[in-house]
N, C-alpha and C positions, 0 to 999 in steps of 0.2 A: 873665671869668675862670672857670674851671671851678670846682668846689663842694667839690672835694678835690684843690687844687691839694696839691701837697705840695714843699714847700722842699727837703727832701733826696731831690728825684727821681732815680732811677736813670738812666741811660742805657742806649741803646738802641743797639747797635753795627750799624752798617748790614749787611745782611744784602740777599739778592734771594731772591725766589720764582718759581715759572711762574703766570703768567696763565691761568686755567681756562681749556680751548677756545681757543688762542692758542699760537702763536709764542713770543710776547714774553714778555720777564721784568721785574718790580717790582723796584725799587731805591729801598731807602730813603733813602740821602742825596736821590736827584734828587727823590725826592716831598716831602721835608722842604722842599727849597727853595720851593717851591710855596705853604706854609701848614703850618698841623695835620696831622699824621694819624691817621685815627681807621682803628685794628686791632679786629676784632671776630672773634674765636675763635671755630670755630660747626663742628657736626656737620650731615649730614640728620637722624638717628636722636634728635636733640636735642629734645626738649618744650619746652623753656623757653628754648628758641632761637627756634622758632620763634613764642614768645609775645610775644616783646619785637622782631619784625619792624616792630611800626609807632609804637615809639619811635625805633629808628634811622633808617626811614625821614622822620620828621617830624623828628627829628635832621636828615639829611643835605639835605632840604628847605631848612630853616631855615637851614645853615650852610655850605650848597653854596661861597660866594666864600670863604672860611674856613679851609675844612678839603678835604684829602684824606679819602675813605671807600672803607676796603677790607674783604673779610670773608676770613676765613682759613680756611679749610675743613682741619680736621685730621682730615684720612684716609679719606675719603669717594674712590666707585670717581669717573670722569666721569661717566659715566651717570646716577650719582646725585644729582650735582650738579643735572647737565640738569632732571631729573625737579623737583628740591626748587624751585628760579628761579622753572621755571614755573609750578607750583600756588602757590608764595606771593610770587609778584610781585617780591623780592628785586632790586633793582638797584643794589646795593653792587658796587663790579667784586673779583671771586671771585679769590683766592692759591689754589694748589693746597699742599698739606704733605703731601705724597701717605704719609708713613712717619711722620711726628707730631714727627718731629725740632727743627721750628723752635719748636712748640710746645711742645714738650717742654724747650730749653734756656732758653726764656720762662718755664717752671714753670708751664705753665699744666696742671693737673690734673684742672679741672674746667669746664667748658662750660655757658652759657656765660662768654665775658669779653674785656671791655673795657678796649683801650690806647688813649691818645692823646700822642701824640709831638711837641713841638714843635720849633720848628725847628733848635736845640741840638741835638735826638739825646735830652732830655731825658723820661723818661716821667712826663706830669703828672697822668694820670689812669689804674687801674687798678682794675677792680671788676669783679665778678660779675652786674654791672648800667649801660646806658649812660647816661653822666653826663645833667644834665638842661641843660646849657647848655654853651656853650664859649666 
């Protein structure tokens, strides 16, 4: 169980995103069916974003049969995206929020940050930091 599970978790109202470099679009109910999913709020221009890339990686390692792992890019060009992947290795599959909009109704204000959603729809983990288990 997560480390700040929290009893009176909020809900998470299904919502869809665009797939970076992709066609396709995320859907939160269809990935909720699946397991966890772990939302992680992220800029390029972010320092302490890119600090804590190889706790989520070892995160998503670890809990790969478990959980869903997406990274939420709020506002960043594509290009820029492109650019960030491939000098820091990042293989979270990448939401586009191209106007900060989803972000924004999230209340997410500060970058980075950390959701995990289970399969209720329920958000059981939210910090400015990713949890250290799931």
């Amino acid at each position: 169980m997560l480390s700040s599970f929290n009893l009176n978790a909020k809900s998470l109202e299904d919502f869809s995103l665009p797939l970076y470099n992709s066609e396709k679009t995320f859907q939160l109910k269809s990935e909720r069916s699946k397991g966890l999913v772990v939302l992680n709020f992220w800029a390029t221009w972010c320092t302490a974003c890119i600090k804590e890339i190889p706790e989520l990686e070892a995160l998503k390692k670890k809990y790969t049969n478990k959980a869903q792992f997406f990274a939420v890019n709020a506002g960043d060009k594509p290009h820029q995206i492109g650019k960030f992947i491939k000098k820091h290795g990042f293989t979270y599959t990448v939401l586009s929020d191209k106007d900060k909009s989803f972000s924004k109704a999230q209340n997410v204000l500060e970058l980075p940050r950390t959701m995990v959603v289970d399969q209720q729809g329920k958000v059981i983990y939210d910090s400015d930091k990713p949890p250290l288990k799931l």
